[in-house]
C-alpha positions, -999 to +999 in steps of 0.1 A: +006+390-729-025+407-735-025+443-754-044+458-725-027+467-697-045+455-670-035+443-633-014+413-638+001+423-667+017+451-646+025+428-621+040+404-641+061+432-658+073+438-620+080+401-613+101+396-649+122+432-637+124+419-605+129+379-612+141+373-650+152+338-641+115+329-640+093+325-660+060+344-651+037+338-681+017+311-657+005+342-635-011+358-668-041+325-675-041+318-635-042+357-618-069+366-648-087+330-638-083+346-603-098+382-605-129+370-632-138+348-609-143+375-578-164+396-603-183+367-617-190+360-586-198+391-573-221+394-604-241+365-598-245+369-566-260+398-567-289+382-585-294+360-554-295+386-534-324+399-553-341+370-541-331+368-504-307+339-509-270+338-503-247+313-533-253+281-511-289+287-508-292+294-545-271+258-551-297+240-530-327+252-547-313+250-583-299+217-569-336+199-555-349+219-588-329+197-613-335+166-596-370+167-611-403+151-591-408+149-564-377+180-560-357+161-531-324+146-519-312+137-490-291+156-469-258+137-479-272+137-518-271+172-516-242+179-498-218+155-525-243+176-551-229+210-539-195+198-526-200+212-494-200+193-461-225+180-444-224+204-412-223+233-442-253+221-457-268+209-429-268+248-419-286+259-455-311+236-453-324+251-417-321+284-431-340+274-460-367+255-440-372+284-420-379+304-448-407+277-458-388+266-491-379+237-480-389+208-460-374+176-442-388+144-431-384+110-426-375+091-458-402+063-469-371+040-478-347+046-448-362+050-412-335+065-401-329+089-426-342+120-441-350+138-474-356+173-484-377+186-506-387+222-520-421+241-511-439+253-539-426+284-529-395+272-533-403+256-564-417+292-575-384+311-558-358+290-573-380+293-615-378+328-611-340+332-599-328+308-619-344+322-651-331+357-640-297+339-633-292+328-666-303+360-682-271+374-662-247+346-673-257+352-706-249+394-699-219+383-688-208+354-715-213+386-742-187+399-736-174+373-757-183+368-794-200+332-794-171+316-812-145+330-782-170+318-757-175+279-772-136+279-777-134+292-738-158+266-729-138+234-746-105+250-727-118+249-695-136+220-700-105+201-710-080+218-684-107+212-655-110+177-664-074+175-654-085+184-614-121+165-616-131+130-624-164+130-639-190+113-615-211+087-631-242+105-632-223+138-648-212+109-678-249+104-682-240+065-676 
């Protein structure tokens, strides 16, 4: 255990009085994964707020941002994009429009279906917040000298691989 008393550690110094027959070293990677997450995301999405957008909205910007020209998806693009569902996104993206950063119409291609694209504005929203967004990650990641945070970054990588399988277009293939 770390040298620092913090919250689990005290709770897991309760569970090994109160349970010696297991073994509660899991809760000390998992509960610390647990609480940094609530105040990394706390953190981050107080940047968002700054710019009148909640975390999904932020994810569909930064989302139709990356794509490059012409900055669209469709609906069902973005949804698999942001792993949320379609209902979900479908929700953000009405918020969005009415906030004239986005817009939908027909697609060329399909009919039937449609495509969403950013404003300028939300081409000039979504620069600015993500530019202030990673000057916050990198706030937060410096807490860490650089070599902790690569060797961080390798771990996660490796144990999140064993939860995700890597889309095609995340292998670059």
């Amino acid at each position: 255990m770390s040298e620092y008393s913090d919250h689990v550690a005290r709770i897991q110094r309760a569970w090994e009085r109160e349970r010696p027959d297991l073994d509660v070293r899991p809760q000390g990677v998992i509960g610390r994964l647990h609480r940094l997450a609530g105040h990394l995301t706390e953190q981050l999405c107080a940047v968002y707020r700054r710019y009148g957008l909640a975390e999904g909205e932020f994810d569909v910007l930064a989302t139709l941002r990356r794509a490059g020209e012409p900055f669209e998806r469709a609906p069902g693009e973005l949804a698999a994009h942001t792993m949320v569902t379609t209902g979900a996104m479908s929700k953000r993206i009405d918020r969005l429009e009415r906030a004239g950063l986005v817009t939908r119409r027909r697609s060329a291609s399909d009919g039937r279906g449609r495509v969403v694209a950013l404003t300028a504005a939300g081409r000039e929203l979504i620069d600015e917040a993500f530019t202030e967004h990673m000057r916050n990650e990198r706030r937060l990641l410096d807490c860490l000298p650089p070599e902790e945070a690569a060797q961080l970054e390798s771990l996660l990588a490796t144990w999140l691989a064993c939860f995700e399988t890597p889309r095609r277009d995340d292998a670059g293939r």
